[in-house]
N, C-alpha and C positions, 0 to 999 in steps of 0.2 A: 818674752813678756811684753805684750802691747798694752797699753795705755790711754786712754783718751782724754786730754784735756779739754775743760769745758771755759769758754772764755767768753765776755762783755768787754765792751769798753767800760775802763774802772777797773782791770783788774789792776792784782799787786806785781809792778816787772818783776822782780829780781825771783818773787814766788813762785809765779810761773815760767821764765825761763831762764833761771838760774838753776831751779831744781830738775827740768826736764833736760837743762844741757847736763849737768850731772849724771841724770840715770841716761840717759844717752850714751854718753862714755862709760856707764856701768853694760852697757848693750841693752838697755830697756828698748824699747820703741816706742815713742810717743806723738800722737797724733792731736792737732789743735781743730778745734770744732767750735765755730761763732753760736753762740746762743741763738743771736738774732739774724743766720744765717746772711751775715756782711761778707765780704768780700775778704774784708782783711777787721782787725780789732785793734784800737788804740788804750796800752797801759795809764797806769796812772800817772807816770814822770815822761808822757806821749811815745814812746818806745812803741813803732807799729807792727804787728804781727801781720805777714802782707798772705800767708801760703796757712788759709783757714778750712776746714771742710765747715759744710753748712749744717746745721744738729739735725735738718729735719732727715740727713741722709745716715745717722748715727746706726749702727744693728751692734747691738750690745752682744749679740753673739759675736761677735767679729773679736773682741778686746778681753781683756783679765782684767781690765778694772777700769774704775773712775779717778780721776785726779781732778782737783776745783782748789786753786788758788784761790787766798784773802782779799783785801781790796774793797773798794768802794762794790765793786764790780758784783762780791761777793750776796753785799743786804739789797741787792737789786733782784737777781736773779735764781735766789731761795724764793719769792712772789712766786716766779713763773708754775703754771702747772705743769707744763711738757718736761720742763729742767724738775721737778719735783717725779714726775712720773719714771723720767730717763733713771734716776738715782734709785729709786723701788725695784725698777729691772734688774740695775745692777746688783742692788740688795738681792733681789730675791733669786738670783741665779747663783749667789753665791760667788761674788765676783769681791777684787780689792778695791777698797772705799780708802781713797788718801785724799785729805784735808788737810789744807794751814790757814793760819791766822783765824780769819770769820769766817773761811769755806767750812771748818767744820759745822757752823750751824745750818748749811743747806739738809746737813744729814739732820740734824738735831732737831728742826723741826717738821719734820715728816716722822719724826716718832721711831727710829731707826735705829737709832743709838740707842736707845733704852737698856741699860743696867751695863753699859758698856764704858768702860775706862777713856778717857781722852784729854787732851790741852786742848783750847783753843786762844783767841787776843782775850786780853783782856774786859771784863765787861759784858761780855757776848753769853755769860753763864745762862742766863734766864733765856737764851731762844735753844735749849738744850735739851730740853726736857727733862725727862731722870738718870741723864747718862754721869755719869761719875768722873768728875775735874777731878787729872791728878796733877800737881804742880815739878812738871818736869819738861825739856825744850820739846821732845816728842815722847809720844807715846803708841805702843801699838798693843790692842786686843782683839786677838782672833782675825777676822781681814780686814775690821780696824785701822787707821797709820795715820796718826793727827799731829801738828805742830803746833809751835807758839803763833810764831808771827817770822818776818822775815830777818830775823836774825838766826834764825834757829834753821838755816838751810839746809846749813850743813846733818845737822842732829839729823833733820829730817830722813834727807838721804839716802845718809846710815841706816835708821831705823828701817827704813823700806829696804835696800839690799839686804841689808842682817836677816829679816821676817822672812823675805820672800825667797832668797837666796842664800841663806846661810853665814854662820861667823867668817868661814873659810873667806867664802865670796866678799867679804867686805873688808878682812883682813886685806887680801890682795889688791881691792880695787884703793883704798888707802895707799899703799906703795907705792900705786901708779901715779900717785896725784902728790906725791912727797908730802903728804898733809901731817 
């Protein structure tokens, strides 16, 4: 399972590499891609991500899905049109779309989520469209996989091994981590 995460400076650290070193150790593979095609990306608590690809080199065939961390980072780079276009590919090839905190409204407003179940932070309900808050740390619908915010890392995860790889697979990766 490959991944591509989508980064600005402004993201949320712990959401973006707390949950990739996570599925990391779950054997995900996940790759970090500068929006603004920088060299490296500075989080929000300055935490530098130094080893970025640049988006404009991104082929959504290459990956199984999207991942876009919370953050400041997040109500910047829902604007952009390319990061709105990159996310409709991944939509429309049928790829997994995973969201925390305000990354879920990158989907939300491109009209994507429509009639689809999700958490995101607080507050953020109205750049959602008609997608359906349910009030739980995550949530996943169909290829779906939305969080709270950055406590809810863990839920996260979970949620995403559980869906993508099964109760078994998440039993096990649990055990490894003494959690």
């Amino acid at each position: 399972m490959r991944l591509a995460c989508l980064l600005a400076d402004g993201f949320e650290d712990i959401e973006a590499l707390g949950t990739s070193a996570l599925l990391r150790r779950a054997g995900f593979e996940v790759d970090f891609f500068s929006v603004y095609n920088d060299k490296y990306v500075e989080g929000s608590y300055k935490t530098i991500v130094a080893k970025v690809n640049k988006m404009k080199k991104l082929i959504v065939d290459d990956y199984d899905g999207i991942f876009i961390p919370g953050g400041k980072a997040a109500f910047i780079i829902r604007e952009i049109e390319t990061v709105r276009q990159i996310v409709k590919d991944f939509n429309d090839k049928n790829k997994w779309m995973l969201s925390i905190c305000a990354g879920p409204t990158v989907f939300g407003l491109t009209g994507i989520m429509d009639g689809v179940k999700y958490i995101s932070f607080p507050g953020t309900e109205r750049e959602m469209g008609k997608a359906i808050r349910v009030e739980q740390k995550a949530v996943s619908d169909g290829k779906f996989i939305t969080a709270k915010s950055a406590g809810a890392i863990y839920d996260f995860v979970f949620e995403i091994i559980k869906t993508i790889n099964g109760e078994k697979a998440l039993e096990e990766f649990k055990d490894k981590l003494y959690f």
